[in-house]
N, C-alpha and C positions, 0 to 999 in steps of 0.2 A: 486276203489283203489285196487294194488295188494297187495296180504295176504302179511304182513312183511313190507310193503312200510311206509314211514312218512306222513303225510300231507304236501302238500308242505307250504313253509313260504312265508307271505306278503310282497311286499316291505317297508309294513308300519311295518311290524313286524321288518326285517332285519334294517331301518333305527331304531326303538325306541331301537332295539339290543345296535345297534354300540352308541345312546346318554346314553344309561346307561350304557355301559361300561367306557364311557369316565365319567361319574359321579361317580365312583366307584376307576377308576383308575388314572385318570385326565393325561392320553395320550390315544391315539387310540391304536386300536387292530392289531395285525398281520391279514393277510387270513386268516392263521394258526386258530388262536383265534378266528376268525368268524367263521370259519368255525366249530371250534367244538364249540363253544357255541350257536350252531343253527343247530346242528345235522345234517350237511350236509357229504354224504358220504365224499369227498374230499376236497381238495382248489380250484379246478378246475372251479365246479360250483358257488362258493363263488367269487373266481376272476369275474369270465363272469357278476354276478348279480351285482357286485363294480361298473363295466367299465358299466354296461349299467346305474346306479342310476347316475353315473358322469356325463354321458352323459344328462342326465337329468335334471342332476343339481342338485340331492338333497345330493349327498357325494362329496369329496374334498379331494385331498391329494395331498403332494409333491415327486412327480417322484423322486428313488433314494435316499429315505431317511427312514428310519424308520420310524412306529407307528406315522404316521401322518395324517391316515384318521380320517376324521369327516365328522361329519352329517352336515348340512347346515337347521339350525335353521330358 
């Protein structure tokens, strides 16, 4: 790992993120809000890790609308 670098985050980590926010806050998070609550330099990489979990099937959200990602229980 390089000096300064984070460990990188699990997708089991990033999913139990986004269920406990929605437990706390009882709507989904922005990028935004994922992204700094998992210490990712940007939104950038937080977007890309969203679009590929979707694709997988384990997050969910409606195109064009706010704070509507969720985990998939």
């Amino acid at each position: 790992m390089r000096r300064g670098s984070k460990p990188k985050v699990s997708d089991d980590e990033f999913v139990a993120w986004i269920r406990a926010y929605w437990a706390a806050h009882r709507h989904g998070p922005t990028v935004r809000e994922v992204a700094g609550g998992l210490e990712l330099a940007s939104t950038s990489p937080a977007h890309a890790r969203l679009t590929r979990l979707q694709r997988e099937g384990r997050v969910t959200w409606e195109p064009y609308l706010a704070r509507t990602l969720r985990a998939i229980w």
